[in-house]
mmCIF file of the N, C-alpha and C atoms, coordinates in Angstrom:
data_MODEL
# 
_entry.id   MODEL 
# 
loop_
_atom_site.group_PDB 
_atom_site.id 
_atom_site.type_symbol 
_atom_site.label_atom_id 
_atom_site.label_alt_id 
_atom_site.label_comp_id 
_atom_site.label_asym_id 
_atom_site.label_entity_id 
_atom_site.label_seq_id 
_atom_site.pdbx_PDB_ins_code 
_atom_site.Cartn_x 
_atom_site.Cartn_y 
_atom_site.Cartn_z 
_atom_site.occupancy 
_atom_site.B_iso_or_equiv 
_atom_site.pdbx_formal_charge 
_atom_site.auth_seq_id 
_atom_site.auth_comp_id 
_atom_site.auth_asym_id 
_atom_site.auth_atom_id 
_atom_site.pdbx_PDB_model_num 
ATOM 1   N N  . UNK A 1 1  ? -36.845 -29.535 -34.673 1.00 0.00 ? 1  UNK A N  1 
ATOM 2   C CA . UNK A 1 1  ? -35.469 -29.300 -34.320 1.00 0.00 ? 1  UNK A CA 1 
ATOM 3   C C  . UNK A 1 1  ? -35.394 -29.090 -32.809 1.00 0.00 ? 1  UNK A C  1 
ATOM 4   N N  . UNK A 1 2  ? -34.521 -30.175 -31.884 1.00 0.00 ? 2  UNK A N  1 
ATOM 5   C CA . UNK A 1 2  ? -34.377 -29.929 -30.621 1.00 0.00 ? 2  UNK A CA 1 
ATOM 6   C C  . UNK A 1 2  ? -33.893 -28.282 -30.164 1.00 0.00 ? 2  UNK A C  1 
ATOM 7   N N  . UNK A 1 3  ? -34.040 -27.499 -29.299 1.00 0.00 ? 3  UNK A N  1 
ATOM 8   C CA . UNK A 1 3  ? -33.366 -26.688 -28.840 1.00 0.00 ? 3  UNK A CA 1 
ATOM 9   C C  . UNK A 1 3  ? -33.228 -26.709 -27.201 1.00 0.00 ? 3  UNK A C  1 
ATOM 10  N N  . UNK A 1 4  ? -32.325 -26.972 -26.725 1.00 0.00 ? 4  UNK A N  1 
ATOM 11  C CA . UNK A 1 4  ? -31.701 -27.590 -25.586 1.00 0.00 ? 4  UNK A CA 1 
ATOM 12  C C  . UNK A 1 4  ? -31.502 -25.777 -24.992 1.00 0.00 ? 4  UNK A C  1 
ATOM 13  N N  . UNK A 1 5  ? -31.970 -25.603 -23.811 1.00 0.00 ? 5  UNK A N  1 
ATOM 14  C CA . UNK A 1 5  ? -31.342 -24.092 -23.084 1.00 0.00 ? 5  UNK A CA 1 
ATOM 15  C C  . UNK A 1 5  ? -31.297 -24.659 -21.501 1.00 0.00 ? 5  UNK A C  1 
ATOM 16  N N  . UNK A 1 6  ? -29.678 -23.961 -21.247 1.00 0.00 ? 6  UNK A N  1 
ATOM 17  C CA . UNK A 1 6  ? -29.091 -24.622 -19.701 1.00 0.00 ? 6  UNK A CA 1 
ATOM 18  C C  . UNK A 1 6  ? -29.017 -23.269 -18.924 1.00 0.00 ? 6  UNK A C  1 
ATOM 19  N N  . UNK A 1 7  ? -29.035 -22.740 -17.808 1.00 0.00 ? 7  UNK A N  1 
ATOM 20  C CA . UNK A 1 7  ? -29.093 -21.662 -17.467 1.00 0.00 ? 7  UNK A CA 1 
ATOM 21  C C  . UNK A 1 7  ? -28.401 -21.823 -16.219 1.00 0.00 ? 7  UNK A C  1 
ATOM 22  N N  . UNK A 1 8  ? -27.093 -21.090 -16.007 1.00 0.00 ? 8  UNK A N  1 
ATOM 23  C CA . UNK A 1 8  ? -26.082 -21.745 -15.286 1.00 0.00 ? 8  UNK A CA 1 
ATOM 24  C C  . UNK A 1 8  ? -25.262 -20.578 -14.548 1.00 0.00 ? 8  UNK A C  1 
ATOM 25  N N  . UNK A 1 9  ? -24.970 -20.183 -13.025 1.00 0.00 ? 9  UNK A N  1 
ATOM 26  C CA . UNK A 1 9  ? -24.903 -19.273 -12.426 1.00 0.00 ? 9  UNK A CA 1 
ATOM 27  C C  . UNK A 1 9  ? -23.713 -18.963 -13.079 1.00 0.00 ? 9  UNK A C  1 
ATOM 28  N N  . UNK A 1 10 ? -22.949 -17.710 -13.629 1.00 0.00 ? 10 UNK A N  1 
ATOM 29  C CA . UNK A 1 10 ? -21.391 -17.574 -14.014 1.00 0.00 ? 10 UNK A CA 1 
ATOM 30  C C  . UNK A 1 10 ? -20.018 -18.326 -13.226 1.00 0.00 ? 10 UNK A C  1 
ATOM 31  N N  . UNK A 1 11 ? -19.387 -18.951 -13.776 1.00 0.00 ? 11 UNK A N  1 
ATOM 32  C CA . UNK A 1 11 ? -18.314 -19.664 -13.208 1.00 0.00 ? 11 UNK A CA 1 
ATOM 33  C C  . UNK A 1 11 ? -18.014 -21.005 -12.601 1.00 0.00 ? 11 UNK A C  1 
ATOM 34  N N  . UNK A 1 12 ? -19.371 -20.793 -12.477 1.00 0.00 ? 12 UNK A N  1 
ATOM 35  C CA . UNK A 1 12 ? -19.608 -22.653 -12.001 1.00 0.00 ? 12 UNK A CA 1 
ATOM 36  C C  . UNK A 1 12 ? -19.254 -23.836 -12.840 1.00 0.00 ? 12 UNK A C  1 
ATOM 37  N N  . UNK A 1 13 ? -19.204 -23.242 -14.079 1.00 0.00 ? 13 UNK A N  1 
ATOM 38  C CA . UNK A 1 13 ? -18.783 -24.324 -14.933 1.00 0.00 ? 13 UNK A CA 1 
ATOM 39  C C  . UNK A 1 13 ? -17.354 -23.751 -15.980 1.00 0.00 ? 13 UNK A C  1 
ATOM 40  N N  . UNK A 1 14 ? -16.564 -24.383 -15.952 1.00 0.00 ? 14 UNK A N  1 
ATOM 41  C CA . UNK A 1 14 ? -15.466 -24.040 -17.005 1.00 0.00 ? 14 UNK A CA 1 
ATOM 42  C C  . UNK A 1 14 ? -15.828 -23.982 -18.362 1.00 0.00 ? 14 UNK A C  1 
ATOM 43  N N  . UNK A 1 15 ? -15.054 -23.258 -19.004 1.00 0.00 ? 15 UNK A N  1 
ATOM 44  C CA . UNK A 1 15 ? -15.749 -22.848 -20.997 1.00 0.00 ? 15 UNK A CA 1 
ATOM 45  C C  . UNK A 1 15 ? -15.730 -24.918 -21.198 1.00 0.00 ? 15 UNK A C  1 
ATOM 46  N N  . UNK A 1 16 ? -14.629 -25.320 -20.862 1.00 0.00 ? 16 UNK A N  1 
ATOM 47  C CA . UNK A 1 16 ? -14.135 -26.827 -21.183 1.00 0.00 ? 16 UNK A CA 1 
ATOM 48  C C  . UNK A 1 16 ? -15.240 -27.425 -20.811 1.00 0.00 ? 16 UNK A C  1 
ATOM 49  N N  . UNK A 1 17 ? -15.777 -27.324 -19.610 1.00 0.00 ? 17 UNK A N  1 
ATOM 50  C CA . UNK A 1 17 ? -16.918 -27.896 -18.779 1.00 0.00 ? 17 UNK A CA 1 
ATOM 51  C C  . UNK A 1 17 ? -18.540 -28.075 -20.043 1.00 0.00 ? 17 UNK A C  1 
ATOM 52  N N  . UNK A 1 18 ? -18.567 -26.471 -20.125 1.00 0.00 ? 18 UNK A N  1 
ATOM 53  C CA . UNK A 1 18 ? -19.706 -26.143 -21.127 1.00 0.00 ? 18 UNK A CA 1 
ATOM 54  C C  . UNK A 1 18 ? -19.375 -27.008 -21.836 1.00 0.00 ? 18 UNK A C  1 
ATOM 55  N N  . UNK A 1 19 ? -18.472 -27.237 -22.366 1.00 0.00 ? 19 UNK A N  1 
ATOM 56  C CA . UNK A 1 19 ? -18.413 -27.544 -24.078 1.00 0.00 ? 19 UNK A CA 1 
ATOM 57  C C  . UNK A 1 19 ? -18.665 -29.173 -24.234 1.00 0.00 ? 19 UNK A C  1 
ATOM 58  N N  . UNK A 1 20 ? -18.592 -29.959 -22.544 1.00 0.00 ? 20 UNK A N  1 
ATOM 59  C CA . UNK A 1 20 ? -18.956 -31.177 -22.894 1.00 0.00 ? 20 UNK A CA 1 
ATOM 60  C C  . UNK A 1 20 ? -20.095 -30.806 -22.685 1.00 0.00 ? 20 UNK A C  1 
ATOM 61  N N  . UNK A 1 21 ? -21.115 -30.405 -21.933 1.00 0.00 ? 21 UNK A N  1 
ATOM 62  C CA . UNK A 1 21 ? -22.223 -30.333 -21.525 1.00 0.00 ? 21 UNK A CA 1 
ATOM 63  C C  . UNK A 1 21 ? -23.054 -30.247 -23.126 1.00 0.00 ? 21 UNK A C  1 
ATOM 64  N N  . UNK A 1 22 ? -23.240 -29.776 -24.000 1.00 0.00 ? 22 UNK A N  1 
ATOM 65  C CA . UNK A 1 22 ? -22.694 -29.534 -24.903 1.00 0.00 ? 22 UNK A CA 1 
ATOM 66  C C  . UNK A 1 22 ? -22.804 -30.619 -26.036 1.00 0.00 ? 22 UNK A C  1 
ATOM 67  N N  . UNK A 1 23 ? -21.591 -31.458 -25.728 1.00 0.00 ? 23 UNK A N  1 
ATOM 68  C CA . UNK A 1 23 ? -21.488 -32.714 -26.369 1.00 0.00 ? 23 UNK A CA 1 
ATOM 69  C C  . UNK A 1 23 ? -22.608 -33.828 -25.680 1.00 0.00 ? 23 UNK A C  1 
ATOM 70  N N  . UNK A 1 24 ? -22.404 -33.834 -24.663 1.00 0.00 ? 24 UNK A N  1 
ATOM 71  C CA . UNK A 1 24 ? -23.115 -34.793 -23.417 1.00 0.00 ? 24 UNK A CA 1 
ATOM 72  C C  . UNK A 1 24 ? -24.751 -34.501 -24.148 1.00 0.00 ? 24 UNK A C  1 
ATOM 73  N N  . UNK A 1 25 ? -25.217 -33.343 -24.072 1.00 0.00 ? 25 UNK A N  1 
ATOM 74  C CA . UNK A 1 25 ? -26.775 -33.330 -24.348 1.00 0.00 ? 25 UNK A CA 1 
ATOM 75  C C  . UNK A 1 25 ? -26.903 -33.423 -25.313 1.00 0.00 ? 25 UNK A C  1 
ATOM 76  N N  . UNK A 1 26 ? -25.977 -32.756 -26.994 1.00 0.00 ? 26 UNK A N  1 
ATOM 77  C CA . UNK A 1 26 ? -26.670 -34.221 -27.833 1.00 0.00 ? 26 UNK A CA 1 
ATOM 78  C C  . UNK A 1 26 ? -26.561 -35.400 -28.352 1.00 0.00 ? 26 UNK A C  1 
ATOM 79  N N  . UNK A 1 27 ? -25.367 -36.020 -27.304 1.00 0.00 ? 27 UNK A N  1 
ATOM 80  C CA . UNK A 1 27 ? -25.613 -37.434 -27.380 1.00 0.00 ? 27 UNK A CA 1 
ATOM 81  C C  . UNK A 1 27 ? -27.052 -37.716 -27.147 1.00 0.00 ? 27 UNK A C  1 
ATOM 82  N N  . UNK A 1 28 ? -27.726 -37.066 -26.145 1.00 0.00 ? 28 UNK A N  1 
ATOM 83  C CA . UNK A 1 28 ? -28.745 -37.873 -25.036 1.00 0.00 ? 28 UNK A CA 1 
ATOM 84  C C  . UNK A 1 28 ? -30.063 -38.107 -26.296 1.00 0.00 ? 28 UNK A C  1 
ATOM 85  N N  . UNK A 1 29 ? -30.297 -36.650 -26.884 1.00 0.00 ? 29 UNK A N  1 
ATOM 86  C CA . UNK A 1 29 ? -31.088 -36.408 -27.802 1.00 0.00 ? 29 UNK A CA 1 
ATOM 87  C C  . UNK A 1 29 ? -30.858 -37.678 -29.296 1.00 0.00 ? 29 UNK A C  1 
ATOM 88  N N  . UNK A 1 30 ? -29.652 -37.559 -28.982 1.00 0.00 ? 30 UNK A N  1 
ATOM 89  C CA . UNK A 1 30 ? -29.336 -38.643 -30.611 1.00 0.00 ? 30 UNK A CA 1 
ATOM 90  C C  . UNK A 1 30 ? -29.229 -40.233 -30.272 1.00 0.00 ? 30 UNK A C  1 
ATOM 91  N N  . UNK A 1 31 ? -29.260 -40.437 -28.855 1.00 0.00 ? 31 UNK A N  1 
ATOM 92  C CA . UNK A 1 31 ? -29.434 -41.947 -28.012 1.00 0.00 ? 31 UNK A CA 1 
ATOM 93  C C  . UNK A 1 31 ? -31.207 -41.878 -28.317 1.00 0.00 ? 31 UNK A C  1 
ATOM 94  N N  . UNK A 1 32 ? -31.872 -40.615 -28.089 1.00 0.00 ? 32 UNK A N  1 
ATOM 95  C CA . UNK A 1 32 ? -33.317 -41.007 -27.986 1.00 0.00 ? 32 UNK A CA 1 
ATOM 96  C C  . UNK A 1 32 ? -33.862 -40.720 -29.682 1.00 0.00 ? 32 UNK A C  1 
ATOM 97  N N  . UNK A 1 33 ? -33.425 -39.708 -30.039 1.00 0.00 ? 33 UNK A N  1 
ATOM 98  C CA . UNK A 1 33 ? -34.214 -39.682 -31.332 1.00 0.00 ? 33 UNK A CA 1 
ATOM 99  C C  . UNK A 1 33 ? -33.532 -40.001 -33.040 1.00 0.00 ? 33 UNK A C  1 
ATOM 100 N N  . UNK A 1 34 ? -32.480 -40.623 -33.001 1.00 0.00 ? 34 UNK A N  1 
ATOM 101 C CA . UNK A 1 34 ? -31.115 -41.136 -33.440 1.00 0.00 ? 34 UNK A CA 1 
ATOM 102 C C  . UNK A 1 34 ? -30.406 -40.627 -34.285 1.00 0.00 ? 34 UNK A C  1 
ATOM 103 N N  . UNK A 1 35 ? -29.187 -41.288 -34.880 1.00 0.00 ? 35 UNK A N  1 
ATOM 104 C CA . UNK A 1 35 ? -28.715 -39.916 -35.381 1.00 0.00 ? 35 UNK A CA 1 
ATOM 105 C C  . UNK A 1 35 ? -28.713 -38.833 -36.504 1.00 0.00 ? 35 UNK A C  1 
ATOM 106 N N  . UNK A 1 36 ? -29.700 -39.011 -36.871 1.00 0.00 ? 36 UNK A N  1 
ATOM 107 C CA . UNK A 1 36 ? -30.379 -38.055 -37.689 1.00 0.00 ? 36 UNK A CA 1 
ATOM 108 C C  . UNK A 1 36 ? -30.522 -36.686 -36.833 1.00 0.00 ? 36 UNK A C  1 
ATOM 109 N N  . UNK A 1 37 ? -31.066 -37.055 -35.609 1.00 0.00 ? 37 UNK A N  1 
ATOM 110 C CA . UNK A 1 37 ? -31.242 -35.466 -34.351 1.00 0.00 ? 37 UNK A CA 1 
ATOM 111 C C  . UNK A 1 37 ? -29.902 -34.563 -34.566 1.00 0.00 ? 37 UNK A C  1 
ATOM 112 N N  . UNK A 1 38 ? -28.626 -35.554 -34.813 1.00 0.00 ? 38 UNK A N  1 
ATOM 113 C CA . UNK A 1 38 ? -27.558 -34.528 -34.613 1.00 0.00 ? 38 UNK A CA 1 
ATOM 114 C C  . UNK A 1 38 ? -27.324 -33.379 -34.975 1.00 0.00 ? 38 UNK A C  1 
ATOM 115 N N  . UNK A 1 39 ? -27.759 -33.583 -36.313 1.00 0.00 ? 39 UNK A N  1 
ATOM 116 C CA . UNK A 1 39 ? -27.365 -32.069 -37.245 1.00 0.00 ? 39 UNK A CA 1 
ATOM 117 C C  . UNK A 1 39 ? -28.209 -30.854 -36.797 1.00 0.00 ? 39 UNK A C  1 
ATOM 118 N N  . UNK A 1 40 ? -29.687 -31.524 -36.424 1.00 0.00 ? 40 UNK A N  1 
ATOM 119 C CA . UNK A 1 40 ? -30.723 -30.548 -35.791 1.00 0.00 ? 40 UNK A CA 1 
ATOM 120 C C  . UNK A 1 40 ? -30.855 -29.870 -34.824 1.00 0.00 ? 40 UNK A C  1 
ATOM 121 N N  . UNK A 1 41 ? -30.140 -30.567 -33.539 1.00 0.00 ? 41 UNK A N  1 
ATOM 122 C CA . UNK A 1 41 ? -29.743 -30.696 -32.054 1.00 0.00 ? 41 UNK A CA 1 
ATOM 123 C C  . UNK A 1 41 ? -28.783 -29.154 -31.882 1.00 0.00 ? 41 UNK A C  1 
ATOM 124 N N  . UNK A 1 42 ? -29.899 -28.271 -30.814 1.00 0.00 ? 42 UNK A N  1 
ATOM 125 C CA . UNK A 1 42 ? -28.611 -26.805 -31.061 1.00 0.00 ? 42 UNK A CA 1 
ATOM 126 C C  . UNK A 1 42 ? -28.649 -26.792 -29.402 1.00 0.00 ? 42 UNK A C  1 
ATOM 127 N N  . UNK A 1 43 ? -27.723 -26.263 -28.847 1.00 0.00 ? 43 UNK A N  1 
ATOM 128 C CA . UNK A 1 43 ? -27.402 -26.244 -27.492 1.00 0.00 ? 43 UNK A CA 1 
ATOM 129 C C  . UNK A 1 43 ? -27.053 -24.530 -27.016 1.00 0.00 ? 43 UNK A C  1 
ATOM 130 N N  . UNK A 1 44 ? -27.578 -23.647 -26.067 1.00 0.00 ? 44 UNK A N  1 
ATOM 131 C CA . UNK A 1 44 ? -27.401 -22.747 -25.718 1.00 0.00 ? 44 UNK A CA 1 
ATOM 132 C C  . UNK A 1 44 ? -26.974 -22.695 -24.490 1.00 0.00 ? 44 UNK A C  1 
ATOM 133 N N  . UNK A 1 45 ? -25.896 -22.253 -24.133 1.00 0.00 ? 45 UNK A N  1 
ATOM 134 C CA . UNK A 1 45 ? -25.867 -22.445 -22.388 1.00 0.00 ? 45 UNK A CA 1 
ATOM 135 C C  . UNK A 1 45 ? -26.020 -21.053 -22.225 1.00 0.00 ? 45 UNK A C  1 
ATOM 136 N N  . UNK A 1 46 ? -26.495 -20.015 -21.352 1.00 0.00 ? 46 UNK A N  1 
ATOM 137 C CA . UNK A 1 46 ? -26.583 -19.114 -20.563 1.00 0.00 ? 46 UNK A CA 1 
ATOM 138 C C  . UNK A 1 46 ? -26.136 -18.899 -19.165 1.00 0.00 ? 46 UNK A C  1 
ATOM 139 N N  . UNK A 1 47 ? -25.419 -17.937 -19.142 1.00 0.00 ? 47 UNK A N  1 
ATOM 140 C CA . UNK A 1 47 ? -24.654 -18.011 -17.587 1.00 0.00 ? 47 UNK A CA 1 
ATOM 141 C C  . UNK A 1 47 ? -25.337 -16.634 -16.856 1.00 0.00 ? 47 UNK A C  1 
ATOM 142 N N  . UNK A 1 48 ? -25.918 -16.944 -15.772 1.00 0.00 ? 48 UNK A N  1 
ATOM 143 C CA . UNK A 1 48 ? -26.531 -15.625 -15.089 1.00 0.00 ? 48 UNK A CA 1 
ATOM 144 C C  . UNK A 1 48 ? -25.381 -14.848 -14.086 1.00 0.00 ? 48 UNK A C  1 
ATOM 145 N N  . UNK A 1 49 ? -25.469 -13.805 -14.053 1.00 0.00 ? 49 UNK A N  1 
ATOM 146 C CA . UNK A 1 49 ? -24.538 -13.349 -12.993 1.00 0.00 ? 49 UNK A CA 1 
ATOM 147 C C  . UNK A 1 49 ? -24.496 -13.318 -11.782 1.00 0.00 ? 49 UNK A C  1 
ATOM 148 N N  . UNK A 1 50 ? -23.482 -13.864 -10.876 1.00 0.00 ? 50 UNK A N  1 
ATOM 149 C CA . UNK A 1 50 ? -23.252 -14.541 -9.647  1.00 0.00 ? 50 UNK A CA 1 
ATOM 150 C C  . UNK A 1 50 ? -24.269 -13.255 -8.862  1.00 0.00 ? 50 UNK A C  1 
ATOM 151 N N  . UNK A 1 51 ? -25.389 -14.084 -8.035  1.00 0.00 ? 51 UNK A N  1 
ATOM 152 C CA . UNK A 1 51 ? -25.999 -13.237 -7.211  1.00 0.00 ? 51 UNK A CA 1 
ATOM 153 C C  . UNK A 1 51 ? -27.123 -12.988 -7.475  1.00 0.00 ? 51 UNK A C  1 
ATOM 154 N N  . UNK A 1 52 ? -27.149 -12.729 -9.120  1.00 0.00 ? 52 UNK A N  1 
ATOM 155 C CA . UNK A 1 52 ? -28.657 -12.613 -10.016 1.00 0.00 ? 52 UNK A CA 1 
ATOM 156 C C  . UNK A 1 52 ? -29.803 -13.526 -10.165 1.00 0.00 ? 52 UNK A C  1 
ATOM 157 N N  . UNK A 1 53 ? -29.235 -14.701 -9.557  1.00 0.00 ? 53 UNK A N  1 
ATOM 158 C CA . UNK A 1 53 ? -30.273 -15.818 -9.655  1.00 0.00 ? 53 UNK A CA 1 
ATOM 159 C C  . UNK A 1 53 ? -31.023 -15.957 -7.600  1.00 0.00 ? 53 UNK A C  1 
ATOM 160 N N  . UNK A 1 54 ? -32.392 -16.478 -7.754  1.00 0.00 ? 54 UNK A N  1 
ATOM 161 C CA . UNK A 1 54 ? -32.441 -16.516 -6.325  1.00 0.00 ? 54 UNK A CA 1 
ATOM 162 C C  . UNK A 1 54 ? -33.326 -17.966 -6.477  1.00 0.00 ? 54 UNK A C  1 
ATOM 163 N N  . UNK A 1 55 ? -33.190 -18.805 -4.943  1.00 0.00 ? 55 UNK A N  1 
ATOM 164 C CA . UNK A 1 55 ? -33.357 -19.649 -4.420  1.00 0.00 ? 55 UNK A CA 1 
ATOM 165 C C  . UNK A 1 55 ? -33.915 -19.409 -3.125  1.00 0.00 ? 55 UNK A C  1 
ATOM 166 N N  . UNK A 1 56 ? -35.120 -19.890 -3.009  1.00 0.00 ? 56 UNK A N  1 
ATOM 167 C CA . UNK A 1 56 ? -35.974 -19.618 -1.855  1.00 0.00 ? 56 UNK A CA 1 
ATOM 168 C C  . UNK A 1 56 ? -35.875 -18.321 -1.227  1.00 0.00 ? 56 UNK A C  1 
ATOM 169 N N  . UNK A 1 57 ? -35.907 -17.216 -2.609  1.00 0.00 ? 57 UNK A N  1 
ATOM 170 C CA . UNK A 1 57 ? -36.573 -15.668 -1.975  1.00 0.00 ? 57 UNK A CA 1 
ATOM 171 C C  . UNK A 1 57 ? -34.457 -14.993 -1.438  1.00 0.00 ? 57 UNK A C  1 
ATOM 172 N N  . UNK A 1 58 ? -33.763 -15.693 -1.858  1.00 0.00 ? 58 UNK A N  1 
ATOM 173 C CA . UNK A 1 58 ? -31.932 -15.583 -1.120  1.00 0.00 ? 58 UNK A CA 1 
ATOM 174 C C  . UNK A 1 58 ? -31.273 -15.615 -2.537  1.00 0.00 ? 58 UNK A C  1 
ATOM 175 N N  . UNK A 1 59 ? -30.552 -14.637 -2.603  1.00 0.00 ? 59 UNK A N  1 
ATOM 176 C CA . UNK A 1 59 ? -29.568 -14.355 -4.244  1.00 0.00 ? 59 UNK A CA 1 
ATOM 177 C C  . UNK A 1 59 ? -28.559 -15.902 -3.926  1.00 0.00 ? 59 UNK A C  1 
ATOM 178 N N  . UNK A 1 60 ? -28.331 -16.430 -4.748  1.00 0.00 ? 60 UNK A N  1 
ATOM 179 C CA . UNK A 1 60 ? -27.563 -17.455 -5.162  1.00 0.00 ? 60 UNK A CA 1 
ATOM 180 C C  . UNK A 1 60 ? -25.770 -17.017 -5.935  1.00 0.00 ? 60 UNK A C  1 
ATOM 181 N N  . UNK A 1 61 ? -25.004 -17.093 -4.785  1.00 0.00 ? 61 UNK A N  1 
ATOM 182 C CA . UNK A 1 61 ? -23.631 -16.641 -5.949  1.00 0.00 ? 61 UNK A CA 1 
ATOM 183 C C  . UNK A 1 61 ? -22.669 -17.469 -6.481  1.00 0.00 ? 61 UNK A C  1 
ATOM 184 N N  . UNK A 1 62 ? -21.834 -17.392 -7.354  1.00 0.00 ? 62 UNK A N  1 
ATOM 185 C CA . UNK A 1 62 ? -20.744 -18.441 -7.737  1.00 0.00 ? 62 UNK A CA 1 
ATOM 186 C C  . UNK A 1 62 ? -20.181 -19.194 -7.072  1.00 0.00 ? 62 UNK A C  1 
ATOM 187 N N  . UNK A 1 63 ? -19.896 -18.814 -5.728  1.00 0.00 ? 63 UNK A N  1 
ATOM 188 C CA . UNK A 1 63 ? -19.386 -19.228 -4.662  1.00 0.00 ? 63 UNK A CA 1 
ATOM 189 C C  . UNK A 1 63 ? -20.503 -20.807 -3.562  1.00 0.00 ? 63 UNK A C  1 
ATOM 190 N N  . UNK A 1 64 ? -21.435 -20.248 -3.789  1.00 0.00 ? 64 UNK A N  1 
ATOM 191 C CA . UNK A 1 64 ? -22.611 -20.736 -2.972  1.00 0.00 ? 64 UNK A CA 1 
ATOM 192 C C  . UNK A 1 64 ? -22.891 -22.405 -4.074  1.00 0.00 ? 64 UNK A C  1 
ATOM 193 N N  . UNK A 1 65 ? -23.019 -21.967 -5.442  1.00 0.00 ? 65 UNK A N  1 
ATOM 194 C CA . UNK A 1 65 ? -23.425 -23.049 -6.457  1.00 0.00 ? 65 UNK A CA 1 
ATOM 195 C C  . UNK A 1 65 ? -22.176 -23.428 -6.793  1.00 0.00 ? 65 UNK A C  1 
ATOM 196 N N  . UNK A 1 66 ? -21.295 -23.691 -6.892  1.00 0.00 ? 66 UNK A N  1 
ATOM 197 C CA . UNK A 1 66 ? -20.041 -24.457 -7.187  1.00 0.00 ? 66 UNK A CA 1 
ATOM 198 C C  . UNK A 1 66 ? -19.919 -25.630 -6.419  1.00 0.00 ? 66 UNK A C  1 
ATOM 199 N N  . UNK A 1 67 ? -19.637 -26.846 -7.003  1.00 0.00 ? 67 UNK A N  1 
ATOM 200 C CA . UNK A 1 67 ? -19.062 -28.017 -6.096  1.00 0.00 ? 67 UNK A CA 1 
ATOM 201 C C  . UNK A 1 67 ? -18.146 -28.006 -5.461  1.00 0.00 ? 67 UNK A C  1 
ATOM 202 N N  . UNK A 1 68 ? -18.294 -28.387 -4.135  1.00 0.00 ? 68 UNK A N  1 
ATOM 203 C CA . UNK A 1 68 ? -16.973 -28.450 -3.189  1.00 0.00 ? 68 UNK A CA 1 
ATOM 204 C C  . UNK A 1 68 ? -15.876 -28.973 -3.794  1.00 0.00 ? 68 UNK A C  1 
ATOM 205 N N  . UNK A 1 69 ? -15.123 -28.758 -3.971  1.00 0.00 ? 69 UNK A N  1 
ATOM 206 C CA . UNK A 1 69 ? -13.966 -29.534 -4.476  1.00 0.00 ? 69 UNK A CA 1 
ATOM 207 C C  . UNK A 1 69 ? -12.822 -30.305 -2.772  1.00 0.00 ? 69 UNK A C  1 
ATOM 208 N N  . UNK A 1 70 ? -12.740 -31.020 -3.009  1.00 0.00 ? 70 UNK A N  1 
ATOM 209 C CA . UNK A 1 70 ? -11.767 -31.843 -1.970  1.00 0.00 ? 70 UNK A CA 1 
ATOM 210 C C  . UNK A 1 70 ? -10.298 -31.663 -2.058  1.00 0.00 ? 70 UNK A C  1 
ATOM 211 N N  . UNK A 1 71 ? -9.712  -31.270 -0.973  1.00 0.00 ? 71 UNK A N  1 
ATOM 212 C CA . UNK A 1 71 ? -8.274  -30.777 -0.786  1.00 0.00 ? 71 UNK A CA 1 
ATOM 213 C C  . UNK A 1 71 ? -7.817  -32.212 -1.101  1.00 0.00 ? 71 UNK A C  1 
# 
């Protein structure tokens, strides 16, 4: 049984966002192992709290990991 775990700074992604992410990974699993994987295929996302995660020895916050968005 696949178990898929995403570990994702808080806010960076919308609940909507998750929920394809979500859909998206077990397509990928049921494109590779077919669709029989589906029913098996479990997805956990985990959201760490803005700041709690670090990147080269420097806390990482919601702000810092979010995509720029364009005015």
């Amino acid at each position: 049984m696949p178990f898929i775990e995403v570990k994702i700074i808080e806010g960076v992604l919308s609940r909507e966002q998750q929920q394809a992410l979500i859909s998206e990974l077990t397509d990928a699993v049921v494109r590779v192992g077919g669709e029989g994987m589906r029913p098996m295929t479990r997805c956990a996302i985990q959201e760490i709290r803005s700041g709690l995660w670090g990147v080269a020895g420097k806390p990482l916050t919601t702000e810092m990991a979010s995509p720029k968005r364009e005015a």
